[in-house]
C-alpha positions as CSV (number, residue, x, y, z in Angstrom):
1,X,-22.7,-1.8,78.0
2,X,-22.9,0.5,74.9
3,X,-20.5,1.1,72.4
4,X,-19.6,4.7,74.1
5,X,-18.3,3.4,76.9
6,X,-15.8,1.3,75.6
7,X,-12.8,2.3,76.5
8,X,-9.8,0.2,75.8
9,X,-10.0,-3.0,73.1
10,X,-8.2,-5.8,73.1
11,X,-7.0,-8.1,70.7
12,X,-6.1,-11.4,71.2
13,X,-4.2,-13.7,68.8
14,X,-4.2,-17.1,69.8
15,X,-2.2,-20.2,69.5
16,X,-2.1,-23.7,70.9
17,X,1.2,-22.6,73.7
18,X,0.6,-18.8,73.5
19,X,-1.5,-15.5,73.5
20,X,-0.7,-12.6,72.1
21,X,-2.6,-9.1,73.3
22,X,-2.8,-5.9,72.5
23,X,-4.5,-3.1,74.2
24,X,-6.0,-0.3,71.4
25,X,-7.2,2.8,73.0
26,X,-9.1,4.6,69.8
27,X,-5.8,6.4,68.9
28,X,-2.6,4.1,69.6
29,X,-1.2,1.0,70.9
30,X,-0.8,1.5,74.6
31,X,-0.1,-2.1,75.6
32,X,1.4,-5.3,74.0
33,X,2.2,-9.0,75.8
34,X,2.5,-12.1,75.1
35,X,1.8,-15.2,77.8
36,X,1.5,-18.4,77.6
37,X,-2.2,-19.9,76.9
38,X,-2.4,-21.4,80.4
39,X,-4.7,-19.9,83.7
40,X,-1.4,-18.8,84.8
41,X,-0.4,-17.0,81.7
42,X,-4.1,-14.9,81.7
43,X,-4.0,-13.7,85.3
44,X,-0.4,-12.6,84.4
45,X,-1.7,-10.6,81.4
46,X,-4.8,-9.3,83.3
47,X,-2.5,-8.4,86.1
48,X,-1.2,-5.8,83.4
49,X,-4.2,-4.5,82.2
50,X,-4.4,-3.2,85.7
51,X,-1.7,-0.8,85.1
52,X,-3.6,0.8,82.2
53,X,-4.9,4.5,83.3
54,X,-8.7,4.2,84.7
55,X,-8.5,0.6,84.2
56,X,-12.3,-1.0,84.4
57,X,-13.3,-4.7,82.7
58,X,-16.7,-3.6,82.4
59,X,-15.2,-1.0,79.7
60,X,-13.1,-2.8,78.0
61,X,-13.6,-5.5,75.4
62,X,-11.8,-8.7,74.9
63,X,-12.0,-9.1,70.8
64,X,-10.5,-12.5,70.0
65,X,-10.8,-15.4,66.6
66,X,-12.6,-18.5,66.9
67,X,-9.9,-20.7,67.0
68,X,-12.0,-23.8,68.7
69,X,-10.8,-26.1,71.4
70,X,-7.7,-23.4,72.0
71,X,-9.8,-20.4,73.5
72,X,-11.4,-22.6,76.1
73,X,-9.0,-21.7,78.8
74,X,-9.8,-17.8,77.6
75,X,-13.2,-18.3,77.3
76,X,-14.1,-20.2,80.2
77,X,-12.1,-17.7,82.5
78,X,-12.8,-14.5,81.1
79,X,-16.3,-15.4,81.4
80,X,-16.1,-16.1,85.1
81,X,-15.0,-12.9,85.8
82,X,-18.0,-11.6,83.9
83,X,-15.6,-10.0,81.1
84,X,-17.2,-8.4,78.0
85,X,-16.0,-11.1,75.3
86,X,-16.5,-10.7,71.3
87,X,-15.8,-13.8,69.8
88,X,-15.5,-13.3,65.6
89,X,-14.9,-15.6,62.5
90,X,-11.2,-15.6,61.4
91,X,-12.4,-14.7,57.6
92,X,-14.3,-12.0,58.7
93,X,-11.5,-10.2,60.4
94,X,-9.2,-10.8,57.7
95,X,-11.5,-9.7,55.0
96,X,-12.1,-6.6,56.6
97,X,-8.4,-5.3,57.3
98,X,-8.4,-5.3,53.3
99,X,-4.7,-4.9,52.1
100,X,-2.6,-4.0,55.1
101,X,1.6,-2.9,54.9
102,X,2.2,-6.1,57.1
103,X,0.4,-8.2,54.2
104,X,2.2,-6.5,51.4
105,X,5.5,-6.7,52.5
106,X,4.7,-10.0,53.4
107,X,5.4,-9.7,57.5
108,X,3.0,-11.3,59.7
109,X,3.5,-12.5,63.8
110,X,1.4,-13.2,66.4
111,X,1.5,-9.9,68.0
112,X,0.7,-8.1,64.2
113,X,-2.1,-10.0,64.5
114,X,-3.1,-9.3,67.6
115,X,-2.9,-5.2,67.1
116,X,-5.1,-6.1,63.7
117,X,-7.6,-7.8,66.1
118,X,-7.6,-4.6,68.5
119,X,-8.2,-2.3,65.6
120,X,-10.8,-4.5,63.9
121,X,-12.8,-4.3,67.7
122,X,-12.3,-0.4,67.2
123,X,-13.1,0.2,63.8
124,X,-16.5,-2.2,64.0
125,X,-17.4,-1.9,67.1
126,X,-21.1,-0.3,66.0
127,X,-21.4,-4.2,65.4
128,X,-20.0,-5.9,68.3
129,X,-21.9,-8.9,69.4
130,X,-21.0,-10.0,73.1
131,X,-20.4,-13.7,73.3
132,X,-22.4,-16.2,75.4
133,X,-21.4,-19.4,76.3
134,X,-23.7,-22.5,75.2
135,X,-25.2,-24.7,78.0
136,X,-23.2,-27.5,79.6
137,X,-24.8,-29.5,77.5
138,X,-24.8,-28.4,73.8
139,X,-20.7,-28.5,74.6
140,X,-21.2,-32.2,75.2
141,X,-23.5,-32.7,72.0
142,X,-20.8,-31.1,70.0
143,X,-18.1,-33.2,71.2
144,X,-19.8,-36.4,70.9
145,X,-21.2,-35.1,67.3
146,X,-17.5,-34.7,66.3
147,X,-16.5,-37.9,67.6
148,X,-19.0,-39.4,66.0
149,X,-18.2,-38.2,62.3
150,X,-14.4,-38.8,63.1
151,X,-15.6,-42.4,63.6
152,X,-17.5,-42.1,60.3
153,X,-14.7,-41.3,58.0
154,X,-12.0,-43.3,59.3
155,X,-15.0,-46.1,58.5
156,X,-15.2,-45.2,55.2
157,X,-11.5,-45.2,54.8
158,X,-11.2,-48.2,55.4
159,X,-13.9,-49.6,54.1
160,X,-13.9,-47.7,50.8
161,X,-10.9,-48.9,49.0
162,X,-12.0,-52.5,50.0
163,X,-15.0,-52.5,48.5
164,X,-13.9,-50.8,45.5
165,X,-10.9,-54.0,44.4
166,X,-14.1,-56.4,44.5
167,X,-13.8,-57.8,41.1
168,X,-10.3,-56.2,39.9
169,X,-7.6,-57.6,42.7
170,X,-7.2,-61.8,43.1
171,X,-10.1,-63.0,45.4
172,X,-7.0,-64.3,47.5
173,X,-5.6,-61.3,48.1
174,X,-9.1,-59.8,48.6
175,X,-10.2,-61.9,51.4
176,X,-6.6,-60.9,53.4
177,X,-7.4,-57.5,52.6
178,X,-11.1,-57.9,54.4
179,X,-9.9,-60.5,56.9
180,X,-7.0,-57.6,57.6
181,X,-9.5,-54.8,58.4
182,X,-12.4,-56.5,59.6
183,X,-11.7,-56.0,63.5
184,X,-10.8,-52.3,62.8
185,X,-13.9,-52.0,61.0
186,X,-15.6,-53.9,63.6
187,X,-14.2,-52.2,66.4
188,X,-14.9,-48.8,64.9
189,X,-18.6,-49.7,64.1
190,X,-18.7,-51.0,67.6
191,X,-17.7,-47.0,69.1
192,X,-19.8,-45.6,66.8
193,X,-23.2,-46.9,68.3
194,X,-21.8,-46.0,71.4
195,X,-21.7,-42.3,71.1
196,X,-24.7,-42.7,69.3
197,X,-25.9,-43.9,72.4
198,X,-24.2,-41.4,74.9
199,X,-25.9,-39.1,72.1
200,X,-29.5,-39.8,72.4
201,X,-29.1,-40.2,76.3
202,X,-27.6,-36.6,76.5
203,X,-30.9,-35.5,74.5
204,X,-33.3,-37.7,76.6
205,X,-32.1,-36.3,80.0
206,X,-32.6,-32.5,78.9
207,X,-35.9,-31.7,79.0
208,X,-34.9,-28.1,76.6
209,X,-33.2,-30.6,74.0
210,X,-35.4,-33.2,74.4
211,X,-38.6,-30.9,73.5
212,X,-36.3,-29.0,70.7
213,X,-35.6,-32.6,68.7
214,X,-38.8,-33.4,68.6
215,X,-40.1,-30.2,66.5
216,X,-36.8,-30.2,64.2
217,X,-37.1,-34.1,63.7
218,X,-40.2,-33.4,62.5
219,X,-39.6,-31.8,59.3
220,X,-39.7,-34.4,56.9
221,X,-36.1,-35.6,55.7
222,X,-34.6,-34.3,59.0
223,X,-32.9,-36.8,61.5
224,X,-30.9,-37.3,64.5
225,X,-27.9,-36.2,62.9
226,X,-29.5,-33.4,60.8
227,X,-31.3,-32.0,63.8
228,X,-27.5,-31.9,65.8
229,X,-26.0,-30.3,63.9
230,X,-28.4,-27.6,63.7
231,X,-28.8,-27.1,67.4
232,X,-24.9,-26.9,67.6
233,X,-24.7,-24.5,65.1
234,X,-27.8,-22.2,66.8
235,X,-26.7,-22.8,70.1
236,X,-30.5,-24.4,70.7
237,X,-32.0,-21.7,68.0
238,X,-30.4,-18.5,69.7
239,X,-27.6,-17.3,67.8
240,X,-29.5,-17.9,64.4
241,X,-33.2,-17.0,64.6
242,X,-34.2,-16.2,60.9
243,X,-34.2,-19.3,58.2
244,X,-32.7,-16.8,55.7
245,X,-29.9,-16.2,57.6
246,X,-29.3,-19.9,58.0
247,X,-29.4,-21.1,54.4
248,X,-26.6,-18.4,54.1
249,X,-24.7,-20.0,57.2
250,X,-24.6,-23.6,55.8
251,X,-24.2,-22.3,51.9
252,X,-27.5,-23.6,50.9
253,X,-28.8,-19.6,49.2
254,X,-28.0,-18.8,45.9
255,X,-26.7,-15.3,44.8
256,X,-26.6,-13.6,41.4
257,X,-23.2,-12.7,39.8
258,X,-23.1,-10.1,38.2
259,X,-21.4,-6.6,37.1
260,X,-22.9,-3.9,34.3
261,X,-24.0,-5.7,31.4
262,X,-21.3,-7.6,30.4
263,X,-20.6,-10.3,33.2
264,X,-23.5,-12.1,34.0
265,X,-22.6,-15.5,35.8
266,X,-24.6,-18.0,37.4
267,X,-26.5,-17.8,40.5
268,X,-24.4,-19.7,43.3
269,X,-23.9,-20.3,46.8
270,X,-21.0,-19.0,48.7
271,X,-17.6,-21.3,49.8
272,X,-17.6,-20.0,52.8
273,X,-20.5,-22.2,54.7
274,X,-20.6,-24.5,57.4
275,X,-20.0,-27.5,55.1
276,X,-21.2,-30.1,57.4
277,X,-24.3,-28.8,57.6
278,X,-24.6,-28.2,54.0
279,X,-24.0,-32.1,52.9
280,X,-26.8,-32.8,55.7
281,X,-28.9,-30.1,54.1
282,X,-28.8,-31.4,50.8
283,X,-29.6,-35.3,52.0
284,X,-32.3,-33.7,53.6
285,X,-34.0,-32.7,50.5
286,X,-34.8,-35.9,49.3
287,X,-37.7,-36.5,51.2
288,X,-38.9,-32.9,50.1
289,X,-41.4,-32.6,46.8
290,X,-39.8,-30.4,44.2
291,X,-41.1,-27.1,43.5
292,X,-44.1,-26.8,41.1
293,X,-43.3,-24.4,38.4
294,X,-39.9,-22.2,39.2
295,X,-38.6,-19.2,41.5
296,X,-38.1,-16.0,40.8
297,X,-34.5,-15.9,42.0
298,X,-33.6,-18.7,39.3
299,X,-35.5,-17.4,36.2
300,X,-37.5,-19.2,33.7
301,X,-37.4,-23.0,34.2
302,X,-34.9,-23.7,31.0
303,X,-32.6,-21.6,32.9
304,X,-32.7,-23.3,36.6
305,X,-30.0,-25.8,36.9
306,X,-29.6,-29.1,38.9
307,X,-27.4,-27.0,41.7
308,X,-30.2,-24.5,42.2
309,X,-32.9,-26.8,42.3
310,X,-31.1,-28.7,44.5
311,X,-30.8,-25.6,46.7
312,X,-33.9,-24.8,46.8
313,X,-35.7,-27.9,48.1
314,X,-32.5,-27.4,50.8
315,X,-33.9,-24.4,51.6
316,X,-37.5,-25.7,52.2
317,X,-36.1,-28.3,54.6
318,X,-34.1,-26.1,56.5
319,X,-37.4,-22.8,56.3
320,X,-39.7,-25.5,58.2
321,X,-37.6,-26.0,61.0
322,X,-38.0,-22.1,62.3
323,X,-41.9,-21.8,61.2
């Protein structure tokens, strides 16, 4: 499918009990619906679509946010039917609708939001990207991976605190407090190995994962939890093939800041990264030697700082794993 044979794009707002569409035709509106975000509810809107004049999927595009675990039911059906899908960051499509009348008279529903999807489609569609599904088993590895670091921080919740009245709380009240928590702690600790478990038996039976661990793990400073997160977020090294582009996924590249002559700020990374794979990133770079002498994106070495330094052996962890 080119870009000149689109015909009709469709937005798609979605929430946990509904969907919101709306049909954009290059000039105007032509359809709006809302269903419910069941099977049901998408045959009934794809049952409308029908109606549209010289209706045909394979020139159409369904636009829609990344919303996680509340587009599956989309997702998974429209990609049955072999449906063009476009799947797209909900910052990008914001950015890019720049100051809209909804936004400055402070309106804003779910079928607004679905015509600003629709016209986004339109109005970028020189840079559509059709969505493909990850393999059976990548969606497992991310659910266990997020299971696991749910498990992780409800640890530390607990734990924190505790260890933190040693020496300022009376040792009485102490040892309740630890005698309180300990089969929570316990318990949690417990599930934790377990999906660890279910996670390197998920790698182990795939030969493709299996073979694709081995050469990330083998960076230096890269584990099994490193090494995860990176196949999740390259859907096994597909969706993100150059190293540059990653360091700018997970926040890890520095950019100037400046303007004329008169504001010159500091290099820094962007806020908008995949934080979890920055904090990985960053323990990563402890095993990594630092840089002899400096780079020429940080300047002389009385002007690098600890943050770009830091970034930079970052970088050199993440470059290895593509070369």
């Amino acid at each position: 499918m080119t870009i000149m044979d689109i015909r009709y794009f469709i937005g798609i707002d979605i929430a946990k009990a509904t969907l919101d569409w709306a049909v954009y035709d290059g000039k105007k509106m032509v359809l709006q619906t809302s269903t419910p975000n069941t099977i049901a509810g998408i045959k009934t809107a794809l049952r409308l679509l029908k109606t549209l004049p010289d209706w045909n999927p394979s020139e159409a595009i369904f636009c829609m946010e990344h919303t996680g675990i509340y587009n599956a039911h989309l997702l998974d059906f429209l990609h049955k039917l072999r449906f063009p899908i476009w799947l797209e960051s909900s910052l990008q499509i914001k950015k890019a609708g720049g100051l809209q009348p909804h936004r400055r008279t402070g309106g804003k529903t779910d079928s607004i939001d679905a015509q600003r999807i629709a016209e986004y489609a339109f109005r970028f569609r020189d840079q559509l990207r059709l969505w493909e599904p990850p393999r059976q088993v990548v969606q497992k590895l991310a659910f266990l991976s997020a299971a696991r670091q749910r498990l992780i921080s409800v640890y530390n919740q607990l734990a924190g605190p505790l260890a933190e009245h040693q020496g300022f709380i009376d040792p009485a009240l102490q040892k309740q407090l630890d005698k309180t928590c300990q089969a929570s702690l316990t318990a949690l600790e417990k599930d934790r190995k377990a999906v660890e478990k279910a996670i390197d038996a998920l790698i182990e039976a795939d030969p493709r994962l299996s073979q694709l661990f081995e050469l990330v793990m083998s960076v230096p400073g890269i584990g099994t939890a490193t090494a995860t997160e990176i196949v999740i977020a390259t859907n096994e090294m597909k969706t993100i093939t150059d190293p540059k582009k990653m360091a700018c996924h997970a926040g890890v590249a520095p950019f100037n800041y400046q303007s004329g002559s008169s504001v010159r700020g500091r290099p820094g990374v962007s806020q908008h990264a995949r934080k979890r794979l920055k904090s990985l990133f960053h323990l990563a770079r402890w095993p990594v030697p630092s840089y002899v002498g400096y780079s020429s994106e940080a300047g002389p070495p009385s002007r690098v700082n600890c943050r770009t330094t830091t970034s930079a052996k970052s970088r050199k962890a993440r470059t290895k794993c593509w070369f």
